[in-house]
N, C-alpha and C positions, 0 to 999 in steps of 0.2 A: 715272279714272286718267290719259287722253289727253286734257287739257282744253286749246286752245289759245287763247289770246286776237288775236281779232284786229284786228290793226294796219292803220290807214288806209294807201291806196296811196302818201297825201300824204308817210310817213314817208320812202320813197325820195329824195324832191326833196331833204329835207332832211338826205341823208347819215346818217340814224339806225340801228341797229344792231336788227336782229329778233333775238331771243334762241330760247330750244330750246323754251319753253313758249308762245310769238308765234306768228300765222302773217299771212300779206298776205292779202286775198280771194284765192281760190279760185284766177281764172283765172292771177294771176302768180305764184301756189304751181307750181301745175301747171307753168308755163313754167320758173321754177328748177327742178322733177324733172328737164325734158326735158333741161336744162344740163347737172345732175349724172349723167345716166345716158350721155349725151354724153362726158364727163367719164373716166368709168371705163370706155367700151365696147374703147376699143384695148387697153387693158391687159389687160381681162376676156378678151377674144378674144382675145392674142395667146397669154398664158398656156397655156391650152389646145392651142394650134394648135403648141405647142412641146413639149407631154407627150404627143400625138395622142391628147386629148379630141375631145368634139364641141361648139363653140364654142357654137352653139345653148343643146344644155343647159347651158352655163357660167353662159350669162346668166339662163336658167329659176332657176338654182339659187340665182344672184345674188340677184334679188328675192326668191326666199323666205328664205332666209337675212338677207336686210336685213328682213324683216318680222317672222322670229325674233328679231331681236336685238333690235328697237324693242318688243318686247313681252316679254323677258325683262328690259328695262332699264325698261320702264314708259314710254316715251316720252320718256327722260331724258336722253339720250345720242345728239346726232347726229351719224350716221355710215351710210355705204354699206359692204357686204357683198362685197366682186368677189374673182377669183381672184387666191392669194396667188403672188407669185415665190418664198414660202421653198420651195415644192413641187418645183421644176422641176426640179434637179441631183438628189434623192433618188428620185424617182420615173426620173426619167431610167437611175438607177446600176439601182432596185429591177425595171426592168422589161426592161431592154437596148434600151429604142428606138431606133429608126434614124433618126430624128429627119425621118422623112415618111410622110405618109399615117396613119390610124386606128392605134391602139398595137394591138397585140395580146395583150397582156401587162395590159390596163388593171384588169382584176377585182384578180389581186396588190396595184396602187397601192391603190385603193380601197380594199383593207381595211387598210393600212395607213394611210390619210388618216383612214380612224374610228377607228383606232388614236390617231393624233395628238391627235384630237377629243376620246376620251373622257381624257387624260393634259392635256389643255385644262381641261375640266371639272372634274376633280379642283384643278386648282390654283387655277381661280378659286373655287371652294367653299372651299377653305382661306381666300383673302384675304379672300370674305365670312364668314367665320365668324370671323377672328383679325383681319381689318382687314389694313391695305398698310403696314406701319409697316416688316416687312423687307422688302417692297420698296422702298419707299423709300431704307431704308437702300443698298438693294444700285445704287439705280438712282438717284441725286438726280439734279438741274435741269443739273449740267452732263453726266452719262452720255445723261437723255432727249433731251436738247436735241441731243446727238454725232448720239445713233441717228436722231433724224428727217430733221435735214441728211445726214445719210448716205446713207436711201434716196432723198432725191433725187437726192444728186448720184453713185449709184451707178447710177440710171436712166438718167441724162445719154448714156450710151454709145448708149443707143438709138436716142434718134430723128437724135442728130449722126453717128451711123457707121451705122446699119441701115435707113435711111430716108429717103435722099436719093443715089439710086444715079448722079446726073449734075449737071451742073454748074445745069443747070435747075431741078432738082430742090430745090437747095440753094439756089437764090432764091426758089423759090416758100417754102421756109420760113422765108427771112427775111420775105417778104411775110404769109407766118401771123401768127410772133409780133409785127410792127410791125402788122398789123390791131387785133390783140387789145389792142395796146399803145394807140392811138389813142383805141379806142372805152374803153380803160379812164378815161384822161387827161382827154379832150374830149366825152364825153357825159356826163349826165345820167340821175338817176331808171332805170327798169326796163333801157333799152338799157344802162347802164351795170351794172346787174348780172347781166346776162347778155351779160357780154362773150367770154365764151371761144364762146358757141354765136352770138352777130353777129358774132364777130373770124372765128371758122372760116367760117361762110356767104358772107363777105366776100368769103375767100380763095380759096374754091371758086368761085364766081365768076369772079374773076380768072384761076383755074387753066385753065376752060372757054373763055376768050375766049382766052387766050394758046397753051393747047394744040389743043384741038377746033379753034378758029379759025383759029389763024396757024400750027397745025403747031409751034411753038415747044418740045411736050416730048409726050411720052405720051399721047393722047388719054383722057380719062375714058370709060370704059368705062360704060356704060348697059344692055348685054345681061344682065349677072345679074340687073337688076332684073324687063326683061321677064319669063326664063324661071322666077323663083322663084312660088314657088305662095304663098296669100294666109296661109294656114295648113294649119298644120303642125306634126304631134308631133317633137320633136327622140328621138333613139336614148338610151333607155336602157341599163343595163349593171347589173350583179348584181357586189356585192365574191368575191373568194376571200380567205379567212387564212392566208397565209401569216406563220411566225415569221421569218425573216429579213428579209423588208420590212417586216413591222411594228415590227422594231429599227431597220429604218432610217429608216423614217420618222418613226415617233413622236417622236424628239427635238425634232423643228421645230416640237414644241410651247413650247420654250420661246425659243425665235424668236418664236413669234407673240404669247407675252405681252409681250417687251419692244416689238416694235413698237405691239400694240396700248393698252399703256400709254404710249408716246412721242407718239401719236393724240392721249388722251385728255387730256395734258397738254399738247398742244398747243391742242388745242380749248379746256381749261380758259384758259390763255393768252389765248386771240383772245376768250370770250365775258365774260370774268372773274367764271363761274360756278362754284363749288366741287364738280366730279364727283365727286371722290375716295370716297365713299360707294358710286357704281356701279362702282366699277372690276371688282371680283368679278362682280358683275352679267352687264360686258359680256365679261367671261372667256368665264361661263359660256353667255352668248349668244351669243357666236363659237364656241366649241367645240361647242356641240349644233346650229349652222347646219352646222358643217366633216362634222357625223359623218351628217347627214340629206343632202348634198349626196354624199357620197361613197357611203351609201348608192343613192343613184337614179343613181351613177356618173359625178358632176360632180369639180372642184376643190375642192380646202382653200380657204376663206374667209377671210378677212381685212379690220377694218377699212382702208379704200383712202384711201389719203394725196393721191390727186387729187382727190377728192372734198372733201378739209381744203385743200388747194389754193384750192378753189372757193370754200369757204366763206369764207379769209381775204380772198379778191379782192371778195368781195360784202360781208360783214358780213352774212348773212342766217345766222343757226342753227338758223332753226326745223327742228324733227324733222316738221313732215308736212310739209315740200318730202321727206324721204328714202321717205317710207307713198308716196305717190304716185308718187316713180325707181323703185321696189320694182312699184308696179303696172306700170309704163310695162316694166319688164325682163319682167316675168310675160309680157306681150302680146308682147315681142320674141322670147322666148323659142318659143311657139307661132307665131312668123309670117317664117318663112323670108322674106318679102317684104319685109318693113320691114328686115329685118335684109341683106339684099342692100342695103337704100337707106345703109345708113350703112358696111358695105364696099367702099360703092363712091367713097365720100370717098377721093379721090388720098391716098394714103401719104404723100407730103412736107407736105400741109398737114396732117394727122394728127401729122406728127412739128412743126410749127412749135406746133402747141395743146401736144403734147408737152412740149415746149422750155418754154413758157412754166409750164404747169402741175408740172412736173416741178421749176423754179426757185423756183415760189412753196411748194412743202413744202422744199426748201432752208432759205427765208427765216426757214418758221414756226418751226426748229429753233432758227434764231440769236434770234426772239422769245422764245424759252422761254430765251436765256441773259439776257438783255437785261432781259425783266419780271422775272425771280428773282434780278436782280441777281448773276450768277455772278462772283466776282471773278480776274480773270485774270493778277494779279499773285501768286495762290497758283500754284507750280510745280506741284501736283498736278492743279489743275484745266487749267493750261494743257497740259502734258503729255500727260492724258488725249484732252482735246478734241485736238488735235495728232496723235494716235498715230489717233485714232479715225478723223476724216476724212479721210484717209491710206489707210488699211485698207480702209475703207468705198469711197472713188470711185476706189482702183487695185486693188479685184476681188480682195484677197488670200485667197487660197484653200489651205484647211488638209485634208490628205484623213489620217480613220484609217480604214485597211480599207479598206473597199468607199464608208466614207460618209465625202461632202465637204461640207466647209462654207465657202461662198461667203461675197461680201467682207459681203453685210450682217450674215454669219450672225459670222464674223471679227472686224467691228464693234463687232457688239452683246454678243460674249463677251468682246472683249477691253476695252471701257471697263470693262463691269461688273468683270473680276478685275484690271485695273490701277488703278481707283479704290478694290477691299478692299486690292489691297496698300500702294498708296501711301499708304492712312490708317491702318496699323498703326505704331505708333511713334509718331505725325508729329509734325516740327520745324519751329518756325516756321521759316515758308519765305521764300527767300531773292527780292526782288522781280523780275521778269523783265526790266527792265532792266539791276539789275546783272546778272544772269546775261548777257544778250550781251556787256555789256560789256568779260568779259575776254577 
């Protein structure tokens, strides 16, 4: 069922495209893992550190979860596993955190996130058993295409306002993304497809000689690495069921099918292979990872759009580059050590990898209007897209009750019911230049 064919190294010189069923020898598999686990580690970690998870087990959970999914999708579908943002504002409301230090309150979340998982599961069991034809309906190439440029540029806030706290700071990130930019442009073959992890090590470089050096900004800290230990069990935690958090959180189950359909269609996109068969698949492969990671008192899961980031910047799709990120998180996860070495990457070039990674799921979003031809001279589609990325990167936030739906959640509700309603009736529409024109 895992059968990879493998593609000479030569392929890279020549700009050639690794598809999901491909893989490169071994050693330069292994090196795009290390990119991609790179890739999702801030986001994996920050997640957590904002619900007061244990970042550790975020990442343990990560790899198992990406090795559940590649083996519930048959190795058919690739994609990394990390901690979802839809979590963070419902578990936040479901548990009262104070927003520092270990939650106390975190058993509640948990059995609400296997709540979410198992209302996960059921629905991709539906779309494999009926097919995705009303999703389709509910979600075509201009809704998908909104939602995935959304969560990028709903991300955007982060590394440009949360992670660059002086004027220094905010150079060293343009010195990130112009790294990453360089090596993507003017190298060649393997450096060039692992640009985001030479563009970052570049910059960390730079950070070292200009800060540790010259004094010029925050010196990089090296003491967590000393005092962390080689290995190490990260804290596990036991769910409680409680019915009111599992009302509120279960809904963000159907958050995570539009995003991780918006992935999927993305990826479809970039490798111009026809997924649509796994999508139930990897439904049901995200939600049985969300309800096993909550179980052992991790995060909700989520295919991770840095990771589609990555892929579009390389053109590499093979699924064992992700079996191997999956191993490489398993090892992170047990070794407080390794995982002090990549916390200890200065925050502002974390946010300039950020910046650029965070841009290129933007991009894949407008690809997906772009290859399906969306035409934008229909007012429905333009409308939609319009209202969408709007909602999505100004954080529009809709609260009933106790539970709030943040701007992706906003987003992704509002293309899906403003594309049924717009297409009830519909009149030939009127082109959008006469429309500005009056």
């Amino acid at each position: 069922m895992f059968s990879w064919a493998e593609r000479p190294a030569q392929v890279l010189q020549q700009g050639g495209v690794i598809g999901p069923d491909e893989r490169l020898p071994w050693p330069q598999t292994a090196a795009m893992g290390v990119q991609h686990v790179i890739a999702m580690f801030g986001a994996t970690v920050l997640a957590p550190i904002l619900m007061g998870f244990d970042p550790n087990l975020a990442i343990l959970m990560s790899g198992i979860g990406t090795l559940i999914f590649f083996v519930v999708t048959g190795g058919k579908v690739p994609s990394y596993l990390g901690s979802s943002f839809a979590f963070i504002g419902v578990v936040i409301a479901a548990t009262a955190y104070a927003g520092k230090g270990p939650n106390a309150n975190i058993g509640v979340a948990l059995g609400g996130i296997i709540a979410c998982g198992i209302v996960y599961i059921a629905i991709g069991a539906i779309v494999h058993a009926i097919g995705t034809g009303w999703i389709e309906r509910l979600m075509p190439p201009v809704v998908t295409g909104a939602v995935v440029a959304v969560i990028g540029l709903n991300l955007a806030g982060i590394p440009v306002k949360n992670m660059a706290s002086s004027n220094f700071d905010s150079w060293m990130q343009a010195v990130t993304f112009v790294s990453v930019a360089l090596v993507a442009v003017f190298t060649r073959g393997m450096v060039q497809r692992l640009l985001i992890l030479v563009g970052l090590l570049v910059a960390s470089l730079v950070y070292v000689v200009l800060a540790n050096g010259l004094g010029l900004g925050k010196p990089m800290d090296f003491s967590g690495i000393a005092a962390a230990a080689w290995f190490g069990a990260p804290t596990f935690v036991g769910p409680v069921f409680s019915g009111p958090a599992m009302l509120l959180i279960a809904p963000v189950a159907v958050i995570l099918v539009a995003e991780n359909l918006g992935h999927i269609k993305a990826v479809t996109a970039m490798t111009g292979r026809n997924l649509d068969p796994y999508i139930g698949r990897a439904f049901i492969g995200d939600g049985i990872a969300t309800v096993v990671s909550g179980a052992a008192g991790g995060t909700g899961v989520t295919t991770y759009a840095e990771n589609i980031g990555v892929m579009a910047a390389t053109k590499i799709y093979s699924t064992a580059v992700f079996v191997l990120a999956a191993v490489i998180a398993l090892l992170l996860g047990f070794s407080p050590k390794f995982g002090a070495v990549i916390q200890a990457i200065p925050l502002p070039v974390m946010g300039g990898v950020s910046i650029v990674v965070f841009g290129l799921i933007a991009a894949a979003g407008a690809k997906i209007w772009v290859d399906n031809r969306v035409d934008f001279s229909d007012n429905r589609n333009l409308i939609v897209a319009a209202v969408t990325l709007v909602l999505g990167t100004g954080d529009f936030t809709l609260k009933f009750g106790g539970f709030a739906l943040g701007g992706i959640g906003t987003a992704t509700f509002g293309a899906i019911l403003l594309y049924a309603l717009l297409s009830r009736g519909q009149r030939p529409s009127i082109p959008a230049a006469a429309t500005a024109s009056r």
